[in-house]
Structure formats: structure tokens, C-alpha cells
Backbone as CSV, one residue per row, in Angstrom:
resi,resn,N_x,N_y,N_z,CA_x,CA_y,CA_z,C_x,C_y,C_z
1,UNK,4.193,-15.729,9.630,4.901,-14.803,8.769,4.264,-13.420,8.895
2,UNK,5.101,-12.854,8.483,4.796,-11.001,8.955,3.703,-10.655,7.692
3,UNK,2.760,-9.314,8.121,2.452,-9.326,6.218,3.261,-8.870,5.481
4,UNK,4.213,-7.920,5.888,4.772,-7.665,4.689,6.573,-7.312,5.385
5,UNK,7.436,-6.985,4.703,9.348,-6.843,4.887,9.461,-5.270,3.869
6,UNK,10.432,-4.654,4.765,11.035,-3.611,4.245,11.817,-4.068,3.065
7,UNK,12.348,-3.901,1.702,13.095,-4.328,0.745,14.138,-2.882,0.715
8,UNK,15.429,-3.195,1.127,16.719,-2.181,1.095,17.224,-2.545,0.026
9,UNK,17.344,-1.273,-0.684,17.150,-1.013,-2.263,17.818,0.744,-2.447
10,UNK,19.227,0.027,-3.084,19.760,1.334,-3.153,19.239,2.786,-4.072
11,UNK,18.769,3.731,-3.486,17.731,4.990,-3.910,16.674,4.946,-3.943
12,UNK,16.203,3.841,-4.059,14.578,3.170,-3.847,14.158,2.838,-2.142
13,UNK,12.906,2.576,-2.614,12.533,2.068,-1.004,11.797,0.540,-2.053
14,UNK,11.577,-0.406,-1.090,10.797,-1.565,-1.708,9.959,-2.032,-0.382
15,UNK,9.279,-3.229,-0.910,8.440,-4.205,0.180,7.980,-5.436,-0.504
16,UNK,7.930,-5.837,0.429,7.570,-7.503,-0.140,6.063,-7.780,1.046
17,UNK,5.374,-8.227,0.018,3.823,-8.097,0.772,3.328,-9.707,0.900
18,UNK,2.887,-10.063,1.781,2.736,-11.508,1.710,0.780,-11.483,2.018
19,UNK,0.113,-12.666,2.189,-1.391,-12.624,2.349,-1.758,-14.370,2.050
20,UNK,-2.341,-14.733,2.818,-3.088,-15.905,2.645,-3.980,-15.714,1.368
21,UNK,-4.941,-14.905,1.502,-5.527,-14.645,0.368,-4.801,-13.087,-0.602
22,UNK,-5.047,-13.139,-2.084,-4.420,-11.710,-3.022,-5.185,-10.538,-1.837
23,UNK,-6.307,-10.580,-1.412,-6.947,-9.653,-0.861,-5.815,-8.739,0.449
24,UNK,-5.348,-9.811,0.872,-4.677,-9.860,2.242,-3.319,-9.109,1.752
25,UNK,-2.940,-9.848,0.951,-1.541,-9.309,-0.168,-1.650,-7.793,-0.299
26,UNK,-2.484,-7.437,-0.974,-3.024,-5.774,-0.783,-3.206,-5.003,0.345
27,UNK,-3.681,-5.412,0.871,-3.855,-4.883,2.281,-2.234,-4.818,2.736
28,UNK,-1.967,-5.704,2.627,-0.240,-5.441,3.646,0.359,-4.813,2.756
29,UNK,0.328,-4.487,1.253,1.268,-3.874,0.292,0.685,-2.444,0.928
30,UNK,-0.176,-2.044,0.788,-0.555,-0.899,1.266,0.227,-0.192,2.532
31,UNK,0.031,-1.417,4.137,0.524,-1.031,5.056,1.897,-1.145,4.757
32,UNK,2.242,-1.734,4.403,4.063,-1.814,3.948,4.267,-0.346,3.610
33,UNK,3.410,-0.033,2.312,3.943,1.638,2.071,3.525,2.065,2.853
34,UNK,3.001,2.603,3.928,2.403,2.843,4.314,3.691,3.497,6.017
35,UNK,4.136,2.677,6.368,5.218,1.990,6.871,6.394,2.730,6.605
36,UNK,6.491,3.024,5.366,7.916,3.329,4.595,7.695,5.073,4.876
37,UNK,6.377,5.418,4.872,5.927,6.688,5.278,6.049,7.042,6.754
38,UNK,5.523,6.843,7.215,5.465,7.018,9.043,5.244,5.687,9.965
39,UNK,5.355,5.946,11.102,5.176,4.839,12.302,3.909,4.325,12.584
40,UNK,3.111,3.749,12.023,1.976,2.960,11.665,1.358,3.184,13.232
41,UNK,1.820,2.911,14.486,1.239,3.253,15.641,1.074,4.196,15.986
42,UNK,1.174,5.633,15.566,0.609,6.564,15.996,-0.075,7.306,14.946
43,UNK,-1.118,6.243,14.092,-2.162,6.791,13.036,-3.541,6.445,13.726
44,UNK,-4.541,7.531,13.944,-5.694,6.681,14.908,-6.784,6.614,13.414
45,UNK,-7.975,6.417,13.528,-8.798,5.896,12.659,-9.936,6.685,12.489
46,UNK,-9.347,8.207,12.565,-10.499,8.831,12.233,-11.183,9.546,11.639
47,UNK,-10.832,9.029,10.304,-11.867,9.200,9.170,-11.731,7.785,8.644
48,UNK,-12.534,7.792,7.092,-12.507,7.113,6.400,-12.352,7.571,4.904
49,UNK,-11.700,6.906,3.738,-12.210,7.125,2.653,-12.324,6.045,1.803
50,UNK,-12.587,6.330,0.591,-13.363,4.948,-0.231,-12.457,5.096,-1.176
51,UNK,-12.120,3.805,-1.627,-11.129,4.259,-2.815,-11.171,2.991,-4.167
52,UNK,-11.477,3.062,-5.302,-11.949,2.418,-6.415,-10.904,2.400,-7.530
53,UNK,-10.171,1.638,-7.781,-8.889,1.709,-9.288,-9.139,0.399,-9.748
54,UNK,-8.762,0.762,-11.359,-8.941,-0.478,-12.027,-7.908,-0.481,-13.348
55,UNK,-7.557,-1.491,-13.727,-6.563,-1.459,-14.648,-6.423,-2.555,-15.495
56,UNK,-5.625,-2.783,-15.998,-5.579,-3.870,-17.227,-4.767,-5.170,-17.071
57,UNK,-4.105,-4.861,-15.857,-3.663,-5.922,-15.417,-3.289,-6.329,-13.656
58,UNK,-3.392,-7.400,-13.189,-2.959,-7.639,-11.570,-1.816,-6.263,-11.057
59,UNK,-1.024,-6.991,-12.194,0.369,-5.806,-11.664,0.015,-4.519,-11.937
60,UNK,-0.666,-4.163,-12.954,-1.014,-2.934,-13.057,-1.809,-2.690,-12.093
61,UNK,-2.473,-2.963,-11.606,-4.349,-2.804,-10.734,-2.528,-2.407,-9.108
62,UNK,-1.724,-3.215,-9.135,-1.327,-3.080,-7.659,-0.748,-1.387,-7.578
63,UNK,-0.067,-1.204,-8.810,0.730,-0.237,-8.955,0.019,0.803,-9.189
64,UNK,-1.534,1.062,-9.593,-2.642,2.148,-9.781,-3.099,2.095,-8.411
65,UNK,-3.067,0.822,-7.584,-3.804,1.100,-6.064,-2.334,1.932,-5.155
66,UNK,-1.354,1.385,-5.164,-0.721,2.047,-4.543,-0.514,3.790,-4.421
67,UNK,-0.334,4.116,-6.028,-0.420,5.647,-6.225,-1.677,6.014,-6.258
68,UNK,-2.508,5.365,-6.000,-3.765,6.217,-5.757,-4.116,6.467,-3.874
69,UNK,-3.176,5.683,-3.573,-3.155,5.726,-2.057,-1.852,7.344,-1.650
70,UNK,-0.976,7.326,-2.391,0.211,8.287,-2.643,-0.688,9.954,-2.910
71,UNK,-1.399,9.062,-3.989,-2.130,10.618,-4.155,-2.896,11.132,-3.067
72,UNK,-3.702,10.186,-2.441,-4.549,10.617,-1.429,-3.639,11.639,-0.195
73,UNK,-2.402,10.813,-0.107,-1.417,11.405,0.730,-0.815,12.421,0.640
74,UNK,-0.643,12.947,-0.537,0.430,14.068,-1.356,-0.865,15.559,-1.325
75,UNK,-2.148,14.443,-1.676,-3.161,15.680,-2.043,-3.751,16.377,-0.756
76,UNK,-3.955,15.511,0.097,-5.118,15.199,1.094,-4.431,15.193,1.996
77,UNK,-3.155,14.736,2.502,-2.550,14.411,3.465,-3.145,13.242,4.516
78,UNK,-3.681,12.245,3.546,-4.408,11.323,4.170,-3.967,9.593,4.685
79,UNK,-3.426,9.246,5.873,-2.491,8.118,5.995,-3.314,7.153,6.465
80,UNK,-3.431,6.022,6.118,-4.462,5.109,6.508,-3.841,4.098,7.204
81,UNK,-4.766,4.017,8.275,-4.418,2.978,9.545,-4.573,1.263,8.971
82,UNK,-5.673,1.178,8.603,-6.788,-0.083,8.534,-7.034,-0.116,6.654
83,UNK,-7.207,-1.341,6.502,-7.959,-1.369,4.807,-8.788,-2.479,4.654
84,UNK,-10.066,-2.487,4.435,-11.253,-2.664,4.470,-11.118,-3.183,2.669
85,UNK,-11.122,-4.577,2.049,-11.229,-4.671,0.430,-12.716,-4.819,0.478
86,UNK,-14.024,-4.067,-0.071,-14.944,-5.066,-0.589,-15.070,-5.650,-2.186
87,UNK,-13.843,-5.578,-2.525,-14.026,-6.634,-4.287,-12.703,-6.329,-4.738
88,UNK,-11.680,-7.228,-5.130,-10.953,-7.373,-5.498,-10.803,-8.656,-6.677
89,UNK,-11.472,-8.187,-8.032,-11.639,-9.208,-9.258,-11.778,-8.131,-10.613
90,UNK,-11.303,-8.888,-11.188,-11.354,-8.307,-12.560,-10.437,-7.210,-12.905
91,UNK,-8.842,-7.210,-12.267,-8.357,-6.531,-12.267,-9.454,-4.643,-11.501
92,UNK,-9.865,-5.062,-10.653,-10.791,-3.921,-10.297,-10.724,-4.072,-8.428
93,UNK,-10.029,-2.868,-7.778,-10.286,-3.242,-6.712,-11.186,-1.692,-5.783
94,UNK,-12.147,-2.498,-4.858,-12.854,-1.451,-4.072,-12.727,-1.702,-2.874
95,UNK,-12.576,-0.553,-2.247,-11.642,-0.675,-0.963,-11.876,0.524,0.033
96,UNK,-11.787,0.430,1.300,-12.314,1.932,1.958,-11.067,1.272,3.146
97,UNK,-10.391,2.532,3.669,-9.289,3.102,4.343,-9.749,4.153,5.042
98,UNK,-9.358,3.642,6.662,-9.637,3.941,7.775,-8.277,4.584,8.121
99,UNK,-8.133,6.092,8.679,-7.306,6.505,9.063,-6.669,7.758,9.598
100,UNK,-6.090,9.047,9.209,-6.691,10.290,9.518,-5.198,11.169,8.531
101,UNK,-5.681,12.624,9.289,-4.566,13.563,8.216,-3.685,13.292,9.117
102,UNK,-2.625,13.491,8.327,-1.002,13.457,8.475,-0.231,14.661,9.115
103,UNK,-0.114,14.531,10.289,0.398,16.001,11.049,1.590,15.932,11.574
104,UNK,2.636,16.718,10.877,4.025,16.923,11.256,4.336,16.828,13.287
105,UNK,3.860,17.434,13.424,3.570,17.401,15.177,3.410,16.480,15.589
106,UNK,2.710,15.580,15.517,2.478,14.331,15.453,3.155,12.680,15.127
107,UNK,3.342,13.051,14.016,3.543,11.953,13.332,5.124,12.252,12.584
108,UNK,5.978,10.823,13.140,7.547,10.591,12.293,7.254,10.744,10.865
109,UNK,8.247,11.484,10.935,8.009,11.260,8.776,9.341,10.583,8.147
110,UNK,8.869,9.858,7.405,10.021,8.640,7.514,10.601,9.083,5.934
111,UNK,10.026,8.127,5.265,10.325,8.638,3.239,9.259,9.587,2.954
112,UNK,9.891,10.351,1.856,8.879,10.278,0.894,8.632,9.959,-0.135
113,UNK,7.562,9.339,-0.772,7.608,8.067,-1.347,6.615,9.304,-2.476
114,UNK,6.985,9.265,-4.295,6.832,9.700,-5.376,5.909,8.623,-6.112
115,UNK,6.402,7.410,-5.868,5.683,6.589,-6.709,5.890,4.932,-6.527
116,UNK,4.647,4.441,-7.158,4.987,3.045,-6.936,5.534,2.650,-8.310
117,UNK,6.020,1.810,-8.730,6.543,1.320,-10.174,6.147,-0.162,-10.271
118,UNK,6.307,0.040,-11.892,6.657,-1.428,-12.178,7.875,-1.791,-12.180
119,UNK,8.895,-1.502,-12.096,10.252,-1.997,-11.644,10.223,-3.180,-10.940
120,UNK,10.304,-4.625,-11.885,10.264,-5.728,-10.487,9.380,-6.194,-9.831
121,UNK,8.101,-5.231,-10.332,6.464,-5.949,-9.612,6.680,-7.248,-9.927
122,UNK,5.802,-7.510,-8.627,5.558,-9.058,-8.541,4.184,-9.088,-7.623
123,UNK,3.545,-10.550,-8.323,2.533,-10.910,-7.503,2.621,-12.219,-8.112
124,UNK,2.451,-13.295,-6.804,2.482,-14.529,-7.071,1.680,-15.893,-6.024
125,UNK,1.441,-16.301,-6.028,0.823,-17.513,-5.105,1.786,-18.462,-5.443
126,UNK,1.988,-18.717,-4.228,3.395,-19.794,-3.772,3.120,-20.876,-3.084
127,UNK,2.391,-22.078,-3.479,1.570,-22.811,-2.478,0.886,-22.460,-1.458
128,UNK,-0.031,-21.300,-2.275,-1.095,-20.768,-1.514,-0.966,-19.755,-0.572
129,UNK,0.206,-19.175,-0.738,0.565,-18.339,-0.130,1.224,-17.148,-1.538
130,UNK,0.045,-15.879,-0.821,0.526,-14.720,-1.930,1.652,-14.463,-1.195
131,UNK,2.531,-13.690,-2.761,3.635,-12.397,-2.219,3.635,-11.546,-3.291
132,UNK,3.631,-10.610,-2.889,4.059,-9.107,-3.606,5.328,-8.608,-3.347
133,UNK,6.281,-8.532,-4.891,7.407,-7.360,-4.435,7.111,-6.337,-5.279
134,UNK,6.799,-4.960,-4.817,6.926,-3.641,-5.282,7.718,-2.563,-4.824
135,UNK,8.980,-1.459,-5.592,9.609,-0.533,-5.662,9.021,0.804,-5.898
136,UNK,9.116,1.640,-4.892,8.738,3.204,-4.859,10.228,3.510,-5.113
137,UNK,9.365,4.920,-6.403,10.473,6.254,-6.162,10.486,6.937,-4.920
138,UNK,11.577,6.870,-4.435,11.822,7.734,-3.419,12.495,9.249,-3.474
């Protein structure tokens, strides 16, 4: 199985994130948005940044990691190739993203993506198999 599916969603963009482990689940929710932004193969890996959110709940913790990945992008112009979790518990995840700035010249620009929502979040283990569905404003 793929990690994650485009979700066609009228005015929205969506994704459905899958992972053997929740860790894995994140990681592909990420590249999924990620995805919905530009052509994932022509991002090389060169920088890094570190990135720390925490929240009050799973669904919340997904929907604070995502826009904190949005922000990095909106602020920084920063698109990440690779995602590196080291702790994902307690509704608390720490995480460093391998990837570089975002250059029109360069790089397809696909959506642009405002926000992640709770609209429809999901996170679930399905006989051991995670999935995530999450909806961006587009």
C-alpha cells in the first residue's frame, strides 16, 4: 500500500495517510501535504529543520503538526523532502525535516494549501494498520 492517496474534495484538497506504525502515519500525512504543494521529486535535502508541537489531543497534535509545517512554508518558504520523528507520545510530537527553500524556477507549484482542519480528521488503527484522513483549506 502507498503511504498516503490524494482525497478529491470539492474546494478542498484532502489525503488519506496510511503507516504501519502512527509514526509512519505522520510522516506520509506530511508528504501527502506536502504533495498537494509541489512535485516531491524535485525537492533535494538541503537543509534541515527541527520542529516540536503539542496539543491536547491525537487529532489535534495532527492538525497543529500539519500547520506548523504550512507555517514553515508560508513563512520560510521551507518544503521538506524527508521526516525524521524522534518522539511521537503524549499527544507531543518531535520531529526534524530534511529539505530546502521553495523556488518558483524550480519547483511546480501545485495548491496552495491555508490550512489543515478538523473537518473529518481521522486517525485510526485498522488491524494494525494506521490511516489518517485530513482536509486543507485551499
Amino acid at each position: 500500500m502507498a503511504g498516503f492517496e490524494i482525497i478529491d474534495i470539492s474546494g478542498d484538497a484532502g489525503i488519506k495517510a496510511y503507516g504501519n506504525t502512527l509514526e509512519e502515519a505522520f510522516i506520509n500525512s506530511a508528504m501527502g501535504m506536502y504533495s498537494l504543494i509541489t512535485d516531491l521529486e524535485g525537492i533535494h535535502e538541503k537543509r534541515a529543520i527541527v520542529v516540536a508541537v503539542e496539543s491536547h489531543s491525537p487529532e489535534g497534535l495532527l492538525v497543529s503538526w500539519l500547520n506548523e509545517l504550512i507555517f514553515h512554508f508560508d513563512t520560510y518558504g521551507f518544503i521538506g523532502k524527508s521526516v525524521r520523528i524522534g518522539s511521537l507520545k503524549n499527544n507531543r510530537i518531535d520531529a526534524v525535516l530534511s529539505g530546502e527553500d521553495f523556488d518558483l524556477e524550480r519547483h511546480e507549484r501545485r495548491l496552495l494549501i491555508k490550512a489543515a482542519t478538523y473537518h473529518a480528521v481521522r486517525i485510526e488503527n485498522i488491524s494494525g494498520q494506521w490511516e489518517i484522513d485530513v482536509i486543507f483549506d485551499i
